[in-house]
C-alpha positions as CSV (number, residue, x, y, z in Angstrom):
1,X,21.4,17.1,-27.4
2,X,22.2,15.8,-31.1
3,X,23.2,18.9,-32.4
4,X,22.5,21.5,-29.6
5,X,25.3,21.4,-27.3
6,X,26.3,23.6,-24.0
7,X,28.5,26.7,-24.5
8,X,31.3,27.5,-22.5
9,X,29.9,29.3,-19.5
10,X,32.7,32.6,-20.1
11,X,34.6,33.8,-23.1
12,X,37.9,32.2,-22.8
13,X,40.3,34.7,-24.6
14,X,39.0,34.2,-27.7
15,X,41.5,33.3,-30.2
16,X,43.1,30.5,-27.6
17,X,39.6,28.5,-27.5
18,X,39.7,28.8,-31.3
19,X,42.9,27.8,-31.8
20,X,42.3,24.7,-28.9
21,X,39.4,23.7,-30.1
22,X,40.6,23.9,-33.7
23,X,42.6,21.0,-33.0
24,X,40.1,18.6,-33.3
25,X,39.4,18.2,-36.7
26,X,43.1,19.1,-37.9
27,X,44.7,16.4,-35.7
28,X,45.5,12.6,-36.8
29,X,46.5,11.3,-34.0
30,X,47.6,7.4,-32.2
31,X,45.9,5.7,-30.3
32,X,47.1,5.7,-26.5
33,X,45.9,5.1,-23.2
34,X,42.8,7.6,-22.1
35,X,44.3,10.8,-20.9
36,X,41.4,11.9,-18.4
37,X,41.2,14.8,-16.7
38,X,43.6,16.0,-14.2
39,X,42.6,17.8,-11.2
40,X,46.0,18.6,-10.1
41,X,45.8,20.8,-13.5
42,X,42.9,23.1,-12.6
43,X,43.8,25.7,-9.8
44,X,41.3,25.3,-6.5
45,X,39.6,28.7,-7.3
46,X,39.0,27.9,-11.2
47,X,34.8,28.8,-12.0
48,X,34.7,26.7,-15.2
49,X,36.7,23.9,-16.9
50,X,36.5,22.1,-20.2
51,X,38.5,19.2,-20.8
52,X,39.1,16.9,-23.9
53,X,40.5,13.7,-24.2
54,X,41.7,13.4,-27.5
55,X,43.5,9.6,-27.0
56,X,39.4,8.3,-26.3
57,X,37.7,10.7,-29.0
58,X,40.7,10.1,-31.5
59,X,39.8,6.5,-32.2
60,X,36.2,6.9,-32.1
61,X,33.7,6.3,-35.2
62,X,32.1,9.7,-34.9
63,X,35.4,11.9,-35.2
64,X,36.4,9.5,-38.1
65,X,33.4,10.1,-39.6
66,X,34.0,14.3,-39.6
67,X,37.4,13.7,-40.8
68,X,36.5,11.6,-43.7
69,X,33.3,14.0,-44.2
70,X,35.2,17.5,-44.2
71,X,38.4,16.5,-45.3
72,X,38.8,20.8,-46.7
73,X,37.8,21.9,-43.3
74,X,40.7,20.1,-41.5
75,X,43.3,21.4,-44.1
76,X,41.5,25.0,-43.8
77,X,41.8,25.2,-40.2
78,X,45.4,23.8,-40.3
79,X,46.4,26.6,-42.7
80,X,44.8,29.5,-40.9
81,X,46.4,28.4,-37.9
82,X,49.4,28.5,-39.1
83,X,49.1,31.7,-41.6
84,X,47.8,33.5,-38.0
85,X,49.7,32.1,-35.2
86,X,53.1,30.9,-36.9
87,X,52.5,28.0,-34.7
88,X,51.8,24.3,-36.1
89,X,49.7,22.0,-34.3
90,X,50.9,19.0,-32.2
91,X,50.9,15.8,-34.2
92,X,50.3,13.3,-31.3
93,X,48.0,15.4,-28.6
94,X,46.9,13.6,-25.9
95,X,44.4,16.1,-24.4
96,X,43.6,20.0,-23.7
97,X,42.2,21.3,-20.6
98,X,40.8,25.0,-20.8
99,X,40.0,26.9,-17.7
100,X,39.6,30.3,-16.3
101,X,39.3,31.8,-12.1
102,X,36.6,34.7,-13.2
103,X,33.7,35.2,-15.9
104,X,35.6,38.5,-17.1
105,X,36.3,38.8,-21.2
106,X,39.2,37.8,-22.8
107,X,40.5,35.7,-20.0
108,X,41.7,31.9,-19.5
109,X,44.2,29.4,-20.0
110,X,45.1,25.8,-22.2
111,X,47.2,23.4,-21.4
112,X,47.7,21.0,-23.9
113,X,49.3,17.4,-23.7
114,X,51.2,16.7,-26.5
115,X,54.0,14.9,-28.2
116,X,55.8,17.8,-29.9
117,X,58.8,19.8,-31.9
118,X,60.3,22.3,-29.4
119,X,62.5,23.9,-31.7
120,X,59.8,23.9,-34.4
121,X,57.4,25.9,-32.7
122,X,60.0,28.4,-31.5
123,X,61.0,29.0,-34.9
124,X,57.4,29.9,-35.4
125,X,56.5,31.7,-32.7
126,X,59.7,34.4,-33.0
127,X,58.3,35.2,-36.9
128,X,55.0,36.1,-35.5
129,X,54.3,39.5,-34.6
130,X,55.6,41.7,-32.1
131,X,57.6,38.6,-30.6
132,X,58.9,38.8,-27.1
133,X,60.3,36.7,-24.3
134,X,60.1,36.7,-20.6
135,X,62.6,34.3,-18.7
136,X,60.7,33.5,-15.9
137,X,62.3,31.0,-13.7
138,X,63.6,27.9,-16.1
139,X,61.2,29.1,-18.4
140,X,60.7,31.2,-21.5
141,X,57.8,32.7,-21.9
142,X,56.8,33.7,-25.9
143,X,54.3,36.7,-26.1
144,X,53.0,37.8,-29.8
145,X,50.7,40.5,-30.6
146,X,47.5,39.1,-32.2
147,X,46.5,42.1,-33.7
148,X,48.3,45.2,-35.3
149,X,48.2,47.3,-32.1
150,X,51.7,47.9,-31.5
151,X,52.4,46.4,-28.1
152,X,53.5,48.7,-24.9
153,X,56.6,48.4,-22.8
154,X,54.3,45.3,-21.1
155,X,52.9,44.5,-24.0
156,X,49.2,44.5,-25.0
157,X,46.4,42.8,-22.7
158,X,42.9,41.6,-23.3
159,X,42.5,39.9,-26.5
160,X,45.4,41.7,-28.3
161,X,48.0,38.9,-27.1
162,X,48.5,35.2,-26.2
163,X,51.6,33.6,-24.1
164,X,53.2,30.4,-25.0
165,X,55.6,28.5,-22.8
166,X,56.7,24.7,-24.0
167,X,56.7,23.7,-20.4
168,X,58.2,20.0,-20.8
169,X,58.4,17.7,-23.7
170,X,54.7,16.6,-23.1
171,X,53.4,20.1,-22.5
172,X,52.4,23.0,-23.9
173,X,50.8,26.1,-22.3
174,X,48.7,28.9,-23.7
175,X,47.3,31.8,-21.8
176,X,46.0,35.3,-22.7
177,X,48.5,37.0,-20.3
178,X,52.0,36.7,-19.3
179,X,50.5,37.1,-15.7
180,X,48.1,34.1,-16.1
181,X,50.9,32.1,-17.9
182,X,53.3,32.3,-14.9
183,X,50.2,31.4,-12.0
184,X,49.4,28.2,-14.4
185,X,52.9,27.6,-14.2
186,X,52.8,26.8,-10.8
187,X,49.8,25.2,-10.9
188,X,51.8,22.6,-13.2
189,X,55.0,23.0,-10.7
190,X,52.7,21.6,-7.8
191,X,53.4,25.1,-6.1
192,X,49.9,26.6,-6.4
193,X,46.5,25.4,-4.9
194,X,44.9,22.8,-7.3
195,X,41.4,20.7,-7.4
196,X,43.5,17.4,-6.5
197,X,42.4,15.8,-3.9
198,X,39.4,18.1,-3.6
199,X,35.7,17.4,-3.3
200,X,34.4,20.5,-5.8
201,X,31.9,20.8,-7.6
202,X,33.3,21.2,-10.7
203,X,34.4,17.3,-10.4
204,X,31.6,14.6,-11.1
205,X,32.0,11.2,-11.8
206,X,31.6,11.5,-15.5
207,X,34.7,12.2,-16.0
208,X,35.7,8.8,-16.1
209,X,33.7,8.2,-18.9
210,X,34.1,11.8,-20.8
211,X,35.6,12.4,-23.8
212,X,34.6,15.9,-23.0
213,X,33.8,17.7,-20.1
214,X,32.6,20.9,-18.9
215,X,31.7,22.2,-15.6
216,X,31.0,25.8,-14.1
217,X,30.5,27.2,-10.4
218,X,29.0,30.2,-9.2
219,X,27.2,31.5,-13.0
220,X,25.4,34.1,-11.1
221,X,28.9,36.5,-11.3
222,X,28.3,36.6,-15.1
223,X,26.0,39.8,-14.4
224,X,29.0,41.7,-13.4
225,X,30.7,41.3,-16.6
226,X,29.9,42.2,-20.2
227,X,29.1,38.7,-21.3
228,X,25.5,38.1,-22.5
229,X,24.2,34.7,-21.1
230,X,21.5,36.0,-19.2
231,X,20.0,32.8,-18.8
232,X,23.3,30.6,-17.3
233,X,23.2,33.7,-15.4
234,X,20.2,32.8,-13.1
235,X,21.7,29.4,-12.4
236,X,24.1,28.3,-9.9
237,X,25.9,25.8,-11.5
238,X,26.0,23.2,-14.8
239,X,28.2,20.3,-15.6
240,X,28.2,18.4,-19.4
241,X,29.4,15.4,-20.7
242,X,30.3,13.4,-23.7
243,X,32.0,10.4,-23.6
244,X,31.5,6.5,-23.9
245,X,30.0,4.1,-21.3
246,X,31.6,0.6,-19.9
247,X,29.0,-0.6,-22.4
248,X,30.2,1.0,-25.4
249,X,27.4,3.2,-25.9
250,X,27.9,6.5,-26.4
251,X,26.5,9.4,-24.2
252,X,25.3,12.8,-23.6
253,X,24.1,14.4,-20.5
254,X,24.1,17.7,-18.3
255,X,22.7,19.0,-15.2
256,X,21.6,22.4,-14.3
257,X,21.3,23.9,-11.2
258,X,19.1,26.9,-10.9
259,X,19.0,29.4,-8.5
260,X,15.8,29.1,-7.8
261,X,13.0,26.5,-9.0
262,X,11.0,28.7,-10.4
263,X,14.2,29.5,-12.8
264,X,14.1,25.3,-12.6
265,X,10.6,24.9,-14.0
266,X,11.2,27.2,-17.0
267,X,14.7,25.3,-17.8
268,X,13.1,22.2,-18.1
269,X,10.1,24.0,-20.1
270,X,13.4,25.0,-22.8
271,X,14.6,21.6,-22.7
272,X,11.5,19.9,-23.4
273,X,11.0,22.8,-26.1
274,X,14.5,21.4,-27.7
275,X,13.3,17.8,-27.6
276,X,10.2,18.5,-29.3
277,X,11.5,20.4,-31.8
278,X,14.3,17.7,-32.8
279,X,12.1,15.3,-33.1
280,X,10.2,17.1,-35.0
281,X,13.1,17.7,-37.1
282,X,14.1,14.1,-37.3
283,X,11.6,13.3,-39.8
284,X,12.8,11.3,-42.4
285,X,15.8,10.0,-40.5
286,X,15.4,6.6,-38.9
287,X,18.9,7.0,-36.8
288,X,18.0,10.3,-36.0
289,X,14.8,9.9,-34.6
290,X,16.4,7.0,-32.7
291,X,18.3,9.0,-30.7
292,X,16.1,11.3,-30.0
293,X,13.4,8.7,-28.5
294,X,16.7,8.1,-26.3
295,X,16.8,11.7,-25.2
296,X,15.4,11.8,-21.3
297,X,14.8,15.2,-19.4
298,X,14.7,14.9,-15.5
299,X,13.8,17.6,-12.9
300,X,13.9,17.7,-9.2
301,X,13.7,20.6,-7.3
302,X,16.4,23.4,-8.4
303,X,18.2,20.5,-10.6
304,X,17.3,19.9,-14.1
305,X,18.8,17.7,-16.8
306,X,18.9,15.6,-20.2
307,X,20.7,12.3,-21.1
308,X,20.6,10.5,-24.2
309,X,22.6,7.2,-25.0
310,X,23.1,5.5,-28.4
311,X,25.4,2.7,-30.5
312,X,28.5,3.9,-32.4
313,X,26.5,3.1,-35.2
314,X,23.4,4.6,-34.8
315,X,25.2,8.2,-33.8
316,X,27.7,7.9,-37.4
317,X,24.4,6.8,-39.2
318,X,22.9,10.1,-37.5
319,X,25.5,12.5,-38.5
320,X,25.1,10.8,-42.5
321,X,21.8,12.1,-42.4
322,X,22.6,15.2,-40.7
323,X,25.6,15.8,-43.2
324,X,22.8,15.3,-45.9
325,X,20.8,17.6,-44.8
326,X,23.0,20.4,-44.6
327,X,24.4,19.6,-48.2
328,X,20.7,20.3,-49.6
329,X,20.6,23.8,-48.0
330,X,23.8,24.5,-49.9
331,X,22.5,25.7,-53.0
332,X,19.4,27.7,-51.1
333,X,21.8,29.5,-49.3
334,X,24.2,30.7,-52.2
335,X,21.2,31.0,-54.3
336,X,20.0,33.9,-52.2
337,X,23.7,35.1,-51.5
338,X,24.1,35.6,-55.3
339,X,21.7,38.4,-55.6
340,X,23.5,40.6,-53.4
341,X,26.7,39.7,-55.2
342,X,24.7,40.9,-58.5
343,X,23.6,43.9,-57.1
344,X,27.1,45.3,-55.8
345,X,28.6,44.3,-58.9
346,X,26.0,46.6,-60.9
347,X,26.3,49.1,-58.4
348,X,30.3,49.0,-59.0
């Protein structure tokens, strides 16, 4: 809801959903024609997918509103990014699509649209450490070493690592492996089994309308991997959405599909748990508690969901408050930081 959004089902290799997801706040971009998601860029067996459509989102009030808000967050991000990766960001980026075939750690790939400088990035990439190249068909495939673990003769795997492969001048590939770099590249190459054309159900019609999107099948393999979401765990299946309607109100909504309804009821108990206590928390805050008088839960047998709709205005007037809010815990929270800071110094 408002402020309590859906996690990504799996732990995408780590330092790629950062570095995607980064992107939002460092990224001034122009304003285009809505790049939507695009089955034929998920492979047929992917379990989760999130998708953003930065052309849509780009232009919005609400991501103006952040950038005018945080100005030292998008110039922080920008610089670790490009103190940690060598790599700059994109300056027109159309969208990013994330997904990954299993729940296992450290797993995943990006593929970013974007207007970009190949020989700028390349420069980048071969100053980063423990650079390496695999030519794999007409492509060269950049490896660096995210950590100080010197690589092997193959190089690092789990979260030690991260492929990059400038597929086209509108594309740009990341993937935690040089493995799962080269099966997304025939995804992209139309030579590997995609969702296009494909009734799944990790494709719902709110797409059209998303600005971002998230979807995941078969949660209940999550308890065969080390990844604590014990709850997602005992549901079958969840799809999220953020976006704006034909109407030009803005949305949220998700729907969750438990494996049992039993696991159903209690859901919906949670959600109702959330509502209450953001409203509860919305006191004060005219635009806030608008929204949340907005906020509808449904439930039906193993299925259960919220939705919320509200103006452009009414969500920017929402995040002023919010924004407000957060600046008067500020001083509460370095006041009892300092003491600690005190107490090590006498201690030194």
């Amino acid at each position: 809801m408002f402020h309590s959004i859906p996690h990504t089902p799996a732990r995408l290799h780590p330092r790629l959903a950062i570095l995607s997801l980064a992107l939002l706040t460092t990224i001034g971009l122009s304003s285009a024609n809505a790049d939507r998601l695009e089955p034929a860029h998920v492979p047929a067996d992917a379990q989760w997918v999130v998708h953003i459509d930065y052309e849509s989102l780009s232009d919005s009030k609400v991501l103006q509103k952040i950038r005018d808000e945080k100005p030292m967050l998008r110039k922080m991000v920008q610089g670790w990014m490009n103190k940690r990766y060598g790599i700059d960001p994109p300056e027109d980026l159309k969208s990013l699509t994330m997904f990954s075939r299993d729940y296992r750690q450290y797993t995943g790939t990006v593929v970013i649209q974007a207007s970009y400088e190949t020989d700028k990035i390349e420069s980048r990439l071969r100053k980063a450490t423990n650079h390496r190249t695999t030519q794999w068909q007409d492509h060269t495939l950049h490896t660096v070493t995210l950590s100080k673990q010197k690589p092997s003769e193959q190089g690092p795997s789990g979260d030690e690592e991260m492929t990059v492969v400038m597929v086209d001048s509108d594309t740009i590939l990341l993937a935690s492996s040089v493995d799962n770099a080269k099966q997304a590249l025939k995804l992209l190459s139309g030579d590997s089994p995609s969702l296009d054309g494909k009734d799944s159900p990790l494709l719902t019609d709110a797409i059209k309308n998303a600005w971002m999107y998230g979807a995941a099948i078969n949660l209940g393999e999550l308890k065969k991997h080390p990844v604590s979401m014990p709850i997602l765990a005992q549901h079958q299946q969840i799809n999220w959405s953020f976006g704006e309607q034909s109407d030009g109100m803005l949305y949220e909504q998700a729907d969750f599909v438990a494996q049992s309804e039993e696991v159903a009821k209690q859901t919906k108990a949670i959600l109702d748990g959330i509502v209450a206590y953001e409203r509860l928390w919305s006191e004060g805050s005219e635009p806030m508690a608008t929204l949340m008088e907005n906020v509808e839960i449904t439930h039906e047998g193993k299925t259960t969901g919220f939705r919320w709709q509200g103006s452009s205005d009414q969500v920017v007037a929402a995040m002023d408050d919010l924004f407000a809010r957060m600046e008067t815990w500020k001083p509460i929270l370095m006041k009892n930081h300092q003491p600690h800071q005190n107490q090590k110094q006498r201690s030194e």
